[in-house]
C-alpha positions as CSV (number, residue, x, y, z in Angstrom):
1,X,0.0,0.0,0.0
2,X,1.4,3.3,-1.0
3,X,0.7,6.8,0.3
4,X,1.2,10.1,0.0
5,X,3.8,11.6,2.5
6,X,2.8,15.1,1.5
7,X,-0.8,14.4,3.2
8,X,1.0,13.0,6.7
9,X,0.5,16.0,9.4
10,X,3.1,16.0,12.6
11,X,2.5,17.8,15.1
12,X,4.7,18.8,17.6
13,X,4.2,19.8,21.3
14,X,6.1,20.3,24.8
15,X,4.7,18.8,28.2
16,X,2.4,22.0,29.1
17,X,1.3,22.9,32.7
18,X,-1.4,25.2,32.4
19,X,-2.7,27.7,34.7
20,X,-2.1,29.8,37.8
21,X,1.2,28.9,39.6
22,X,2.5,26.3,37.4
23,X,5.4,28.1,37.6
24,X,5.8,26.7,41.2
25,X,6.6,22.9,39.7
26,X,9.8,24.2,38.0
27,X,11.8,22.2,40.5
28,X,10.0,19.3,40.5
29,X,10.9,19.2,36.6
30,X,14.0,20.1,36.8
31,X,14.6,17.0,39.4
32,X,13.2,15.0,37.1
33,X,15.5,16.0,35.1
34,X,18.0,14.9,37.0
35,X,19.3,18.7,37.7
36,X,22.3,19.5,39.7
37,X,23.1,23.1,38.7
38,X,20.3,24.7,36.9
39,X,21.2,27.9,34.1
40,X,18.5,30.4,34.4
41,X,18.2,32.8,31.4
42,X,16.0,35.9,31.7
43,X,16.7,39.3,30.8
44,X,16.9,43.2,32.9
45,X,13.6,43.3,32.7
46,X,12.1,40.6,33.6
47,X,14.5,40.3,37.1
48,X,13.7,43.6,37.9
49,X,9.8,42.7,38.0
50,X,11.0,39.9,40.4
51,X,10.3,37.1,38.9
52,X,14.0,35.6,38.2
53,X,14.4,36.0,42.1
54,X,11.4,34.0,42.6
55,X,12.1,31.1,40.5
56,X,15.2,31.2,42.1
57,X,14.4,30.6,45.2
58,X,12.3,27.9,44.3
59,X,15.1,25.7,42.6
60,X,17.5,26.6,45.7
61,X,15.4,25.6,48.1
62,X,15.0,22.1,46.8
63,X,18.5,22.1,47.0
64,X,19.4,22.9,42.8
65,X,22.8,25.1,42.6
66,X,21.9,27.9,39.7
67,X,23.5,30.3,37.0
68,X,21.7,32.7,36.5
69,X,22.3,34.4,33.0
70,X,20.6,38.1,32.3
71,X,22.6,39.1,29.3
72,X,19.7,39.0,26.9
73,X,18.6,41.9,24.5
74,X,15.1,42.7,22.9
75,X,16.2,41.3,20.0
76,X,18.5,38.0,20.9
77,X,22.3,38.6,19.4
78,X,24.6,35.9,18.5
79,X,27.3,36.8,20.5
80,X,25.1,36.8,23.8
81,X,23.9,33.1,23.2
82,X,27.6,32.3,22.8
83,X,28.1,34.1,26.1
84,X,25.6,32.1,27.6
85,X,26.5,28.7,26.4
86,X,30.1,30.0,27.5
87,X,29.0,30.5,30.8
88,X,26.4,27.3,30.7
89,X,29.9,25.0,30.2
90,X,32.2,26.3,32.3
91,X,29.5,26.4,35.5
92,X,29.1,22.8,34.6
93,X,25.0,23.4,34.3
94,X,23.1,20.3,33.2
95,X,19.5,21.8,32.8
96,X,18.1,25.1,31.7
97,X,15.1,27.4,33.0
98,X,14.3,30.2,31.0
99,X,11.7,32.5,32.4
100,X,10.9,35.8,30.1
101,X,9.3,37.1,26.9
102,X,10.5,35.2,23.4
103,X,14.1,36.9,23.5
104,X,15.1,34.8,26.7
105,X,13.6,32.2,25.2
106,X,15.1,31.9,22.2
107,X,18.5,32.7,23.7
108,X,18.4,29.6,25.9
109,X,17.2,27.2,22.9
110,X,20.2,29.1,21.3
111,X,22.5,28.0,24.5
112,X,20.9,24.6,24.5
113,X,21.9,24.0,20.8
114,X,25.6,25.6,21.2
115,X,26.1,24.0,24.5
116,X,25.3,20.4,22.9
117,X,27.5,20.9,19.7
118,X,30.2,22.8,20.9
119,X,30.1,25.3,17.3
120,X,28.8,28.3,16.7
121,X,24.7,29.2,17.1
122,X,25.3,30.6,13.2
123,X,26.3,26.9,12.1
124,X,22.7,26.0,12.9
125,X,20.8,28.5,10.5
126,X,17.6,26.7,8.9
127,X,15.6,24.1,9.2
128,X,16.5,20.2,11.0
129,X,20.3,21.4,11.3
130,X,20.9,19.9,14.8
131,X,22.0,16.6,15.4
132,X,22.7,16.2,18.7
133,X,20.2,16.6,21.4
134,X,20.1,20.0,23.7
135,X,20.3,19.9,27.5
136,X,16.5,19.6,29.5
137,X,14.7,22.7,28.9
138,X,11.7,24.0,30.6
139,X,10.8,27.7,29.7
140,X,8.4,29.7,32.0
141,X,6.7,32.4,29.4
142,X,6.1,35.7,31.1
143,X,4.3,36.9,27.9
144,X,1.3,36.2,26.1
145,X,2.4,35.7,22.6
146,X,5.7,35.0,21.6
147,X,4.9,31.2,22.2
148,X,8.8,30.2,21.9
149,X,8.0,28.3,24.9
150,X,5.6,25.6,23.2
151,X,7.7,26.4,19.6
152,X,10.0,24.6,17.3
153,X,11.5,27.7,16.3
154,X,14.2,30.0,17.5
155,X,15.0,33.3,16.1
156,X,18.6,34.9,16.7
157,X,19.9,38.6,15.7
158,X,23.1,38.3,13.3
159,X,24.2,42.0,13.9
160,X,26.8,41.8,11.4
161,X,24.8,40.9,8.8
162,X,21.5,43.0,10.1
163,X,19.5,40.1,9.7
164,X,17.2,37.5,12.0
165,X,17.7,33.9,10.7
166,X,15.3,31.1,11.6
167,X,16.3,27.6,13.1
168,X,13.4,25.3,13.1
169,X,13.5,22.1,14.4
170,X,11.6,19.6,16.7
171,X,14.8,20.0,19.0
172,X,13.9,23.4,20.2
173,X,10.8,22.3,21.2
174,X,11.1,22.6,25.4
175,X,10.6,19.6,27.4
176,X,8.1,21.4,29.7
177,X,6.5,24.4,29.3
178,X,4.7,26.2,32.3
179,X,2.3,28.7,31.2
180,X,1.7,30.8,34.3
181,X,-1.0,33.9,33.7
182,X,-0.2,35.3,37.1
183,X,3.7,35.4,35.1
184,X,2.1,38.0,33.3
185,X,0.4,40.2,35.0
186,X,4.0,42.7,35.4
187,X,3.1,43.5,31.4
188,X,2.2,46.8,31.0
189,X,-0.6,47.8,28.5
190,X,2.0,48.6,25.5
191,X,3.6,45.3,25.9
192,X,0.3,43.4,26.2
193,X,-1.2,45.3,23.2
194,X,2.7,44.2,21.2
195,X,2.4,40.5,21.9
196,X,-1.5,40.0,21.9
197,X,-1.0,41.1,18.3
198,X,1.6,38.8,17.8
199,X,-0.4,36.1,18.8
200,X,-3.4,37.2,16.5
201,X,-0.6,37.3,13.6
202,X,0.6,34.0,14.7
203,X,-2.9,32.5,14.4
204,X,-3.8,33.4,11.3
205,X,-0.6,33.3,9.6
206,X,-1.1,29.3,10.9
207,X,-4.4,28.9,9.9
208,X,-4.1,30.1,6.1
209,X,-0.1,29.0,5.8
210,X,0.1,26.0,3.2
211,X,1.3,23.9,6.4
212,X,-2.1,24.1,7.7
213,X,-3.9,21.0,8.9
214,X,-6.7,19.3,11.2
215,X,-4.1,19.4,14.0
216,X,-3.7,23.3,13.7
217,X,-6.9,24.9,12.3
218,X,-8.8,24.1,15.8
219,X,-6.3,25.7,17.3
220,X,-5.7,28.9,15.2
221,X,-9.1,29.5,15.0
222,X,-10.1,29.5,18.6
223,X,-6.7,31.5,19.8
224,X,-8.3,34.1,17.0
225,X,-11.7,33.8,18.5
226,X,-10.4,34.6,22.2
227,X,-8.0,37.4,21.2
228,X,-10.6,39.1,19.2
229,X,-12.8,39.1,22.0
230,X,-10.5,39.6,24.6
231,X,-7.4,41.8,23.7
232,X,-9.0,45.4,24.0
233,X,-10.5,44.7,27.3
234,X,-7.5,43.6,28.7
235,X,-4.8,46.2,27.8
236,X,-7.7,48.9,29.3
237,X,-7.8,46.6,32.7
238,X,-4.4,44.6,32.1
239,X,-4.9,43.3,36.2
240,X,-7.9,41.4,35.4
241,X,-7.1,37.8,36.4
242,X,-9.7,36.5,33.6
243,X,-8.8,38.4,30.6
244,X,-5.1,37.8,30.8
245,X,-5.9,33.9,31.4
246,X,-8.0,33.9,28.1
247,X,-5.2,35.9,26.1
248,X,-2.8,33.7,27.5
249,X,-4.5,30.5,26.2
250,X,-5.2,32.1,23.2
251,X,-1.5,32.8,22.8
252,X,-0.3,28.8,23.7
253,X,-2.5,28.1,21.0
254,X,-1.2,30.2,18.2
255,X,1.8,28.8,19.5
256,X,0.6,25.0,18.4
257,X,-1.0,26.3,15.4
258,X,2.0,27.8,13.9
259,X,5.0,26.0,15.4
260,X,3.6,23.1,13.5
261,X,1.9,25.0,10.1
262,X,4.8,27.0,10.2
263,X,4.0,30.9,8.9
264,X,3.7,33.3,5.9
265,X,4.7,36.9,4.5
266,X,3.8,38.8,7.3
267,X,7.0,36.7,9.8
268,X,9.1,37.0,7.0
269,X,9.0,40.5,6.4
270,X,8.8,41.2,9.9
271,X,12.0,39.2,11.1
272,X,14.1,41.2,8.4
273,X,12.5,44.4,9.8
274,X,13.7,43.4,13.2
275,X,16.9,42.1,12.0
276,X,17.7,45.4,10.2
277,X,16.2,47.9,12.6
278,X,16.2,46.1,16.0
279,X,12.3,47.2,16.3
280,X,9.9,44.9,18.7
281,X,8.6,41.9,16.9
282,X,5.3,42.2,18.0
283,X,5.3,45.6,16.5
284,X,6.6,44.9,13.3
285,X,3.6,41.9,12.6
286,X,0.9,44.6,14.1
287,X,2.2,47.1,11.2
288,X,2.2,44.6,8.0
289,X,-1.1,42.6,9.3
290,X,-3.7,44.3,6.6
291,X,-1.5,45.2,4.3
292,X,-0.1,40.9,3.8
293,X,-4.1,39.8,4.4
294,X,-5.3,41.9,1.4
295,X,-2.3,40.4,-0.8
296,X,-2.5,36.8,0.3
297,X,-6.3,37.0,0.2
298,X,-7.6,35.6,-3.3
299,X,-5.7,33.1,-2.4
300,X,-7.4,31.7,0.3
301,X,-10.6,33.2,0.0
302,X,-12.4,30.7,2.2
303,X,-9.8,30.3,4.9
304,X,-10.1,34.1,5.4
305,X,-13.9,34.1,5.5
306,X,-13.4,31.4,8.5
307,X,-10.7,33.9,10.0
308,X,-13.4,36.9,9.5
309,X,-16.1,34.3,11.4
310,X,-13.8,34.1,14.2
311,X,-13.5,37.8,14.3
312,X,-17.1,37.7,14.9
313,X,-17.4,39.2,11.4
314,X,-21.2,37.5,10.1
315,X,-20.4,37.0,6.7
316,X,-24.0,35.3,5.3
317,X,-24.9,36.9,2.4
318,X,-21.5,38.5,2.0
319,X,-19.9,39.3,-1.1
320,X,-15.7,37.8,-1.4
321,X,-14.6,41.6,-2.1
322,X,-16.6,42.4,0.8
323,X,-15.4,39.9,3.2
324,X,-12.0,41.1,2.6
325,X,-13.2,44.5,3.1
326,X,-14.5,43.7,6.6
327,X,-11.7,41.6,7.6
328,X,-8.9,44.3,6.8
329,X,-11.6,46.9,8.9
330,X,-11.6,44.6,12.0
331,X,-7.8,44.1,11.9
332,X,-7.6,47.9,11.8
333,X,-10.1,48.5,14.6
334,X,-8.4,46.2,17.0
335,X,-5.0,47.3,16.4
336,X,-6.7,51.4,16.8
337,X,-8.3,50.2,20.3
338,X,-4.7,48.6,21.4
339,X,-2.8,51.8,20.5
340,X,-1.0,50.0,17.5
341,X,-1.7,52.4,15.1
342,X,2.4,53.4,14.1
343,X,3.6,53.1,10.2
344,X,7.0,51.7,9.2
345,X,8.0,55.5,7.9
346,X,7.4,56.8,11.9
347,X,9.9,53.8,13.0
348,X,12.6,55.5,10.2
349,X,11.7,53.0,7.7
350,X,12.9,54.6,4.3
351,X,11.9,53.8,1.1
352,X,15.3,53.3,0.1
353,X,15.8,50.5,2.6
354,X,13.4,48.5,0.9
355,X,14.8,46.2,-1.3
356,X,17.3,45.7,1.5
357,X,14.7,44.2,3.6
358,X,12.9,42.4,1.3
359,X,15.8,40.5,0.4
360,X,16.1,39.3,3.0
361,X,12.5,38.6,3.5
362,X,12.6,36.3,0.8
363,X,15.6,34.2,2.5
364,X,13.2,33.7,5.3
365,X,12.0,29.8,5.5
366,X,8.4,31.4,6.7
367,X,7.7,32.9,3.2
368,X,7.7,29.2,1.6
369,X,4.1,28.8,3.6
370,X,2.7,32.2,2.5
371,X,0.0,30.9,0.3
372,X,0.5,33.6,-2.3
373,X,4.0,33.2,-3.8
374,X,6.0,36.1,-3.7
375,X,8.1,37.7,-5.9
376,X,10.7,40.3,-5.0
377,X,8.5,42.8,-6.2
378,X,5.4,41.7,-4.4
379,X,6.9,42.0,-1.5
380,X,8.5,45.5,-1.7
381,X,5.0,46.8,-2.7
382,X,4.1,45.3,0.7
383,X,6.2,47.0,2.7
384,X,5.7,50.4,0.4
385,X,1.7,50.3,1.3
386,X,2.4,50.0,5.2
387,X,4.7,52.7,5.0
């Protein structure tokens, strides 16, 4: 009997503890583990909110030695993960805790992968490069919507070149992910705004990528459904316990959605943004949202009706050209209510860096999911309309 590989659907996934103080089992993980001397990455911010202090404690008093490592930018560099996996070796660490936003994150898969191979984090550009498995990892997200905590992707800053390169593989994905809303309450309104949008990016980006499946479409449907409803509420009353545990479900489930359907345009363009100008990710994917929906839409006209649906959009009766109208409208609205309303030009975008960054957004492995295939051009008229 013969079948067709193309048709097969992984899908990929840490352990996740969900919900209020999961964060509290990180020792009990990292004991199973077998842990010794546990590396904790995090970054300024997230140890002056407290929370590095508090996970340390916890791993201390069930008697783990840690590192802690706080040398982490917005924007992971290469030469801090090879600080970190410097530091990781010679402290003789044999598990790693990561507790921040996607840049910690990603700079402690980065260790992980570095620490394991003994080579440098830019040997391991791309897609299935590693071949030897990274320490334990459990990652503690203190943000809701990165998702490099449920992810098979890490995304590093190459400074010399200006440029963010992918690696995607399943060994990045974290042993254990603890997804802690209380972890997220020390976001202010900006930040929740920054990564809610990411998430909602993340979900439909899944949901309409050419990777898309059974496995994901449940889930980037309903993280769309719950951001849509919940997002604006929540950055004007960011303490309510409720909203941020919806957003932050809604974010874990983007996460599934497009770790395993992989992406589109709007990634690709926005990684080389971020590469080139060092700008928030979140940010970047709020700007180029509309303007990558109305080019990717004719092809996928009926997945992005069932995105407008889940935007509470009732689309019975509705013409295709109108659909697309009322999508782009909603996308608009919510980013309006969240205070996302910047264009690239007021972030000192220049017209003149544009075939700059799109060639590099065409080097990016999440444009090969974009369900519209792009041409050079097509994609510097994208970025010239969200100017």
């Amino acid at each position: 009997m013969s079948y067709d590989i193309s048709s097969l659907r992984k899908f990929v996934s840490p352990e996740i503890i969900f919900g209020a103080g999961s964060r509290k089992a990180v020792a009990n993980f990292a004991s199973n583990f077998g842990a010794r001397h546990v590396f904790l990455v995090s970054d300024p911010g997230v140890e002056k909110a407290g929370w590095v202090a508090e996970i340390m404690d916890i791993l201390v008093a069930a008697g783990l030695r840690v590192t802690v490592f706080t040398g982490v930018s917005a924007n992971p560099k290469v030469d801090e993960v090879m600080a970190g996996a410097e530091l990781y070796r010679s402290s003789q660490c044999d598990v790693i805790v990561a507790i921040g936003g996607g840049s910690p994150m990603d700079c402690a898969k980065g260790i992980g992968i570095v620490s394991a191979h003994g080579r440098n984090i830019l040997d391991f550009e791309g897609v299935d490069t590693i071949t030897s498995p990274s320490p334990p990892m459990i990652l503690i997200p203190t943000t809701a919507g990165t998702s490099a905590d449920v992810s098979q992707f890490a995304i590093i800053s190459d400074p010399s070149r200006r440029f963010k390169f992918s690696i995607i593989s399943k060994a990045v994905v974290p042993d254990v992910s603890l997804i802690d809303p209380e972890v997220t309450e020390t976001m202010d309104a900006y930040l929740t705004a920054c990564t809610g949008v990411d998430a909602m990016v993340h979900a439909i980006e899944a949901y309409v990528s050419t990777g898309s499946g059974p496995l994901t479409d449940t889930n980037a449907l309903e993280a769309i459904r719950l951001i849509n409803r919940h997002l604006e509420p929540l950055v004007l009353n960011t303490a309510n316990v409720h909203l941020r545990e919806q957003i932050m479900l809604a974010s874990m489930q983007a996460g599934l959605a497009f770790s395993n359907a992989i992406l589109g345009a709007v990634h690709a363009m926005s990684h080389s943004l971020g590469g080139y100008l060092d700008l928030p990710h979140g940010l970047c994917n709020a700007l180029l949202l509309e303007h990558v929906v109305a080019y990717n839409y004719t092809s996928a006209e009926d997945r992005f009706r069932r995105v407008a649906e889940a935007m509470d959009i009732d689309t019975r009766g509705m013409s295709k050209p109108v659909i697309k109208q009322r999508l782009m409208a909603r996308i608009i609205t919510l980013k309006q209510a969240v205070g996302l309303e910047a264009k690239l030009g007021k972030l000192g975008v220049t017209t003149s860096d544009i075939p700059y960054l799109s060639g590099f957004a065409l080097q990016d492995p999440c444009i090969l999911t974009n369900p519209r295939k792009s041409s050079r051009r097509d994609v510097e008229v994208v970025y010239e309309e969200a100017l």
